[in-house]
C-alpha positions in Angstrom: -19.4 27.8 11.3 -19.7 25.5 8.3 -22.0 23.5 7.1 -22.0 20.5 4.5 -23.8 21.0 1.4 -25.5 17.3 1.3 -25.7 17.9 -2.6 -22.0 17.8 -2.5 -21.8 14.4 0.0 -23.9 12.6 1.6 -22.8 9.9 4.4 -25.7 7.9 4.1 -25.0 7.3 0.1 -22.3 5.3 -0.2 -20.9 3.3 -2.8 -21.4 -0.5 -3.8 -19.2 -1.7 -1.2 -17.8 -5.7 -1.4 -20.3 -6.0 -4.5 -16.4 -7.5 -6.7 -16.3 -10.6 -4.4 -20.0 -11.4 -4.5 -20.2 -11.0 -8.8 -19.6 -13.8 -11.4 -15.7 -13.3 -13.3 -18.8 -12.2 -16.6 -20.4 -9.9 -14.5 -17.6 -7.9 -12.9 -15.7 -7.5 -16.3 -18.9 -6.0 -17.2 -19.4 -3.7 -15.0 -15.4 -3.0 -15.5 -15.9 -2.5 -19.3 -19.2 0.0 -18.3 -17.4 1.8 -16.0 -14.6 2.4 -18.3 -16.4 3.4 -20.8 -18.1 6.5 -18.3 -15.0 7.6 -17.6 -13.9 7.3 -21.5 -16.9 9.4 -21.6 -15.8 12.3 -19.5 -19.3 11.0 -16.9 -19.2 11.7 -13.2 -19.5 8.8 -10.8 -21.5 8.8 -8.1 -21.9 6.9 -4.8 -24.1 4.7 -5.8 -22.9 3.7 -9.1 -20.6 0.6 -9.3 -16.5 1.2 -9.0 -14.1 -1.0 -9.0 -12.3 -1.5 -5.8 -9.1 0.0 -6.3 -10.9 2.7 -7.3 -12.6 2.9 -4.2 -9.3 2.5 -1.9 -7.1 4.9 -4.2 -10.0 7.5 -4.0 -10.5 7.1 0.1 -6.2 7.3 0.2 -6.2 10.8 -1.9 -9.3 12.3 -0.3 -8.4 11.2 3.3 -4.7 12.6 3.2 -6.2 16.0 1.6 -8.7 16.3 4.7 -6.1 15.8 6.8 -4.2 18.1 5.1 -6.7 20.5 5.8 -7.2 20.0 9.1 -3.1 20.0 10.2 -2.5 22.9 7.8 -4.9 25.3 10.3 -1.9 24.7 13.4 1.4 26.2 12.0 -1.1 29.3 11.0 -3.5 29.3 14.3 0.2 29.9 16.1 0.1 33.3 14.6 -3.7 34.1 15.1 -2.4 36.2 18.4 0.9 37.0 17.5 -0.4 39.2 14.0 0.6 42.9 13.9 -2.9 44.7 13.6 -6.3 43.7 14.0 -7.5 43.1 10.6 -4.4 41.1 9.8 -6.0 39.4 13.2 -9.5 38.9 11.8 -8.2 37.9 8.0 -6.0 34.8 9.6 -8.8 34.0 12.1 -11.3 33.7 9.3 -8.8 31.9 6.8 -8.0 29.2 9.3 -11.8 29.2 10.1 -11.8 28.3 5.9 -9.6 25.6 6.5 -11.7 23.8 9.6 -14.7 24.0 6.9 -12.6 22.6 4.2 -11.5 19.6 6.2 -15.1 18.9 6.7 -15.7 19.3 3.3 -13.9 16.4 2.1 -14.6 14.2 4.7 -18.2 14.0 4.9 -17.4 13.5 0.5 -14.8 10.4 1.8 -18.0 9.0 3.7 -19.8 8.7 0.6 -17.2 5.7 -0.3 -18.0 3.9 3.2 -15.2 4.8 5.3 -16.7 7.0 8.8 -15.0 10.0 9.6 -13.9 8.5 12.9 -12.0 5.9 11.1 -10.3 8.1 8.8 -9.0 10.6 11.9 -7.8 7.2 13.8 -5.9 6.4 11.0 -4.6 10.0 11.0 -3.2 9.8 14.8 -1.9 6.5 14.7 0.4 7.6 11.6 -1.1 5.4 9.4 -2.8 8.1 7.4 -0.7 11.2 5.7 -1.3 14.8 5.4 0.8 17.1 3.3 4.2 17.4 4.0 4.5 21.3 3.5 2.9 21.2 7.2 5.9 20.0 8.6 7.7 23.2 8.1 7.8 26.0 11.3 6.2 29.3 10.8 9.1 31.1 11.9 7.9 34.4 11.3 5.0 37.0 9.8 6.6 36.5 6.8 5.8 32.9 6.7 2.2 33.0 6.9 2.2 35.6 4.1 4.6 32.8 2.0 1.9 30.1 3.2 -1.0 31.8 2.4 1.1 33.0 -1.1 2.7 29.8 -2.2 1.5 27.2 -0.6 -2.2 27.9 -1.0 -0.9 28.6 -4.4 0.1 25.4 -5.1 -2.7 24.2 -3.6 -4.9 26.2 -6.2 -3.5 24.4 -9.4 -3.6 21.2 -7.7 -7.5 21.6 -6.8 -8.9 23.2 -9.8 -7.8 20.4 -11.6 -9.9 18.4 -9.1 -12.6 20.3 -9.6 -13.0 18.3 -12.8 -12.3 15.0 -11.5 -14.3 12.4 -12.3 -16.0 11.6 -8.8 -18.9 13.5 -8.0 -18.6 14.2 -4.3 -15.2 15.0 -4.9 -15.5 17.3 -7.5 -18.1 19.6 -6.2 -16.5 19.7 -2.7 -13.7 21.2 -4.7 -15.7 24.4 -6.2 -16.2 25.9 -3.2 -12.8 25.4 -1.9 -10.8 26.7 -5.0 -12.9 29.8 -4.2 -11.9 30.6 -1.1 -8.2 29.4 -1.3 -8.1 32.1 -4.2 -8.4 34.8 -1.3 -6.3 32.8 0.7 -3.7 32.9 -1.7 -4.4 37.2 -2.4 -4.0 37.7 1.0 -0.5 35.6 1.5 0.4 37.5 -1.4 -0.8 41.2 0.0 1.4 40.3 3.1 4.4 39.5 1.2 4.3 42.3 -0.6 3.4 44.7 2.0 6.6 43.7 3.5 8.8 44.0 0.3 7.8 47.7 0.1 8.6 48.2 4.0 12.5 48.4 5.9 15.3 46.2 5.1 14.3 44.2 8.3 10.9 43.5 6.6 12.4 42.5 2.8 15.1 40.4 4.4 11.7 38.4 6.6 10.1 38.2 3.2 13.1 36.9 1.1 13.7 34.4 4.3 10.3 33.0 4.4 10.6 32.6 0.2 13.9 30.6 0.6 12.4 28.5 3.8 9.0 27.4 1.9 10.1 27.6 -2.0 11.0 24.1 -2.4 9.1 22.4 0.0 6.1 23.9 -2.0 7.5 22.4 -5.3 7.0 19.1 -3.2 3.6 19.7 -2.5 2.8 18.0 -6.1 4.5 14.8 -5.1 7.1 12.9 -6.5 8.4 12.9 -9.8 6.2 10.9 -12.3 8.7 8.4 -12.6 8.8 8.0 -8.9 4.9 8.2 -8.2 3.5 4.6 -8.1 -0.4 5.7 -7.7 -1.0 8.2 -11.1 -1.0 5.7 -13.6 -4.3 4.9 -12.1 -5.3 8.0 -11.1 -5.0 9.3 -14.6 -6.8 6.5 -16.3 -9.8 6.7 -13.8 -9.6 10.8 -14.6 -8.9 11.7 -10.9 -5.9 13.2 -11.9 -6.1 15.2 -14.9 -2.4 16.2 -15.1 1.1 14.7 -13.7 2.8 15.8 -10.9 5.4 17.0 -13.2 3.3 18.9 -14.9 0.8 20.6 -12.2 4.7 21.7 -10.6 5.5 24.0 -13.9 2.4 25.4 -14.2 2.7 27.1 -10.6 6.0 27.6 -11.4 5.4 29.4 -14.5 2.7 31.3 -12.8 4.9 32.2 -9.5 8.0 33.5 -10.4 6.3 36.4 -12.2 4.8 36.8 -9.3 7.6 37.0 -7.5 9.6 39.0 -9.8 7.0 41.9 -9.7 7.5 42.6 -5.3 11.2 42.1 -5.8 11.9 38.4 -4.3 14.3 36.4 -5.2 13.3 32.9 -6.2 16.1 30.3 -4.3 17.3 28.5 -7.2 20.7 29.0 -9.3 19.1 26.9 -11.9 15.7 28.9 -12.7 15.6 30.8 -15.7 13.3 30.6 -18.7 13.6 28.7 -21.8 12.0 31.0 -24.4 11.5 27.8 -27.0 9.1 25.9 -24.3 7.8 28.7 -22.5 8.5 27.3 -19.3 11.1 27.6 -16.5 13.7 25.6 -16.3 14.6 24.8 -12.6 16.8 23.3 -10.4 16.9 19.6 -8.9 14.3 19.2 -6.1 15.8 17.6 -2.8 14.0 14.4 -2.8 15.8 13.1 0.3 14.4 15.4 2.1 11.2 14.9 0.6 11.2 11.3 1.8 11.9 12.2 5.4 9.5 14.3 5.8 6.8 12.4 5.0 8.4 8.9 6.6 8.2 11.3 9.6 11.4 13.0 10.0 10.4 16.6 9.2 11.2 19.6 11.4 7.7 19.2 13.5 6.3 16.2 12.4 6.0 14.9 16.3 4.5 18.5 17.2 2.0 18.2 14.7 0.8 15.1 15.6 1.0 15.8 19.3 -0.9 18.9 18.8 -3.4 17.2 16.7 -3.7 14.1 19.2 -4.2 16.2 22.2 -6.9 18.4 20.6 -8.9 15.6 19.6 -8.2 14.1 23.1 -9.7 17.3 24.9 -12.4 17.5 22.5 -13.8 14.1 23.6 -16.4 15.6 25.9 -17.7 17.9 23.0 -18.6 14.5 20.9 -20.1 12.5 24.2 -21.6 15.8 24.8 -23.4 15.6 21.0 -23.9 11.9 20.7 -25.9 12.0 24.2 -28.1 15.4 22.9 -28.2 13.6 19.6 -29.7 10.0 21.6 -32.1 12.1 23.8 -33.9 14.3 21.3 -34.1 10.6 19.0 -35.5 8.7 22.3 -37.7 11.8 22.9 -39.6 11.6 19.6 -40.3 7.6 20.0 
């Protein structure tokens, strides 16, 4: 089980909600000009230190859609739990989705710090309102696929969250040090399986090279859109959320992958991919954007299981939080 680390987030220390309509035009482009000049500064901000509003809301979006993310990411690998072929591959999912539950929790209980409850955030989640990655949206068709999830797209997620490891919001960044930890043996361990397979039969290297061509692309959209297409990381980058673009965080697992990939013997699906030796990048093909957008408009391969599976497990959980909030009232009305 996991528990929250309250020097990472604490609920109870949340920011300087409202204060923007309740200060004089003087005093908020004040406390605009000092909080710009923290962040200038390379300073953390805490819960308790003034933010600007937008701040606040564009913070609560990004750190709400990642616990979600979380959260949902632990079903298309929790299908698998029973169905792995030994023990030990048993045990190593079990615990990895068990990581996942504890990262989820992570990041909320930092959200809560900005004054939105937990509750609220996972209502917003189940009504559709709220978004979680849309790499989740993709069936795990196979073994293979859990070895390609746990490879790539805890990969992706890797160079996405170290750089958010330096973000400039306290809560945020600290949740992030423990999780980049453990999702660099979540992303050993899809690799192991992958490459297990490549040296087994043909049947097993033609599972591998399916799952790679199934979740290639749709991990290349884990970063977003294109930066001329994102509307949010203008702001994000000025407020040193964001460290990098989209763009950018996309070549550098690219660039680190396709080594990667070259050394087992998989085939990376893309015509277009080859390297430039003047930039010392990879040049790559045209992402499917269209897709991208129906996906996470809702039209993805299991967008509707997802959410069903999600809404009925926090339906049939109900009686576990009556169950905690009554223990929780009686122990507080036993001490009065």
């Amino acid at each position: 089980m996991h528990f929250v680390n309250r020097n990472l987030a604490n609920p109870k220390q949340t920011s300087n909600i409202g204060m923007e309509t309740t200060l004089s035009v003087e005093e908020l482009n004040k406390r605009e000009a000092e909080f710009d000049a923290k962040i200038a500064g390379g300073k953390t901000i805490e819960p308790k230190d003034w933010m600007p509003e937008r701040y606040r809301k564009q913070l609560l979006r990004m750190m709400s859609q990642h616990a979600h993310s979380e959260v949902v990411g632990m079903l298309p690998e929790g299908n698998w739990i029973t169905r792995a072929p030994s023990l030990a591959r048993k045990a190593v999912l079990l615990a990895k989705v068990q990581d996942e539950a504890g990262h989820g929790l992570y990041i909320y209980s930092a959200a809560e710090t900005l004054g939105m409850d937990r509750s609220e955030m996972i209502d917003q989640l189940l009504s559709g309102k709220a978004k979680y990655s849309s790499i989740f949206n993709y069936p795990t068709l196979s073994w293979a696929d859990i070895g390609a999830i746990g490879w790539l797209v805890d990969g992706a997620a890797i160079v996405n969250q170290t750089v958010l490891a330096k973000c400039s919001y306290g809560p945020y960044s600290r949740a992030m040090l423990r999780i980049c930890k453990e999702e660099n043996f979540h992303n050993k361990q899809g690799y192991q399986i992958m490459a297990y397979l490549m040296r087994g039969t043909k049947e097993q290297r033609d599972m591998a090279q399916d799952a790679m061509n199934r979740f290639w692309w749709p991990a290349l959209m884990m970063f977003g859109p294109s930066d001329t297409n994102s509307p949010n990381s203008a702001d994000l980058m000025k407020w040193k959320v964001k460290l990098h673009s989209n763009d950018d965080l996309r070549q550098r697992f690219i660039d680190r992958t396709v080594p990667q990939a070259e050394a087992i013997g998989l085939r990376i699906p893309d015509d277009k991919l080859k390297w430039n030796e003047s930039t010392r990048h990879y040049e790559f093909g045209e992402i499917n954007w269209a897709e991208f957008n129906q996906v996470i408009s809702g039209n993805g391969p299991c967008n509707k299981l997802r959410m069903k599976q999600r809404t009925d497990a926090h339906n049939n959980g109900a009686w576990v939080r009556e169950a905690a909030a009554a223990y929780s009232a009686k122990k507080a009305a036993s001490k009065k």
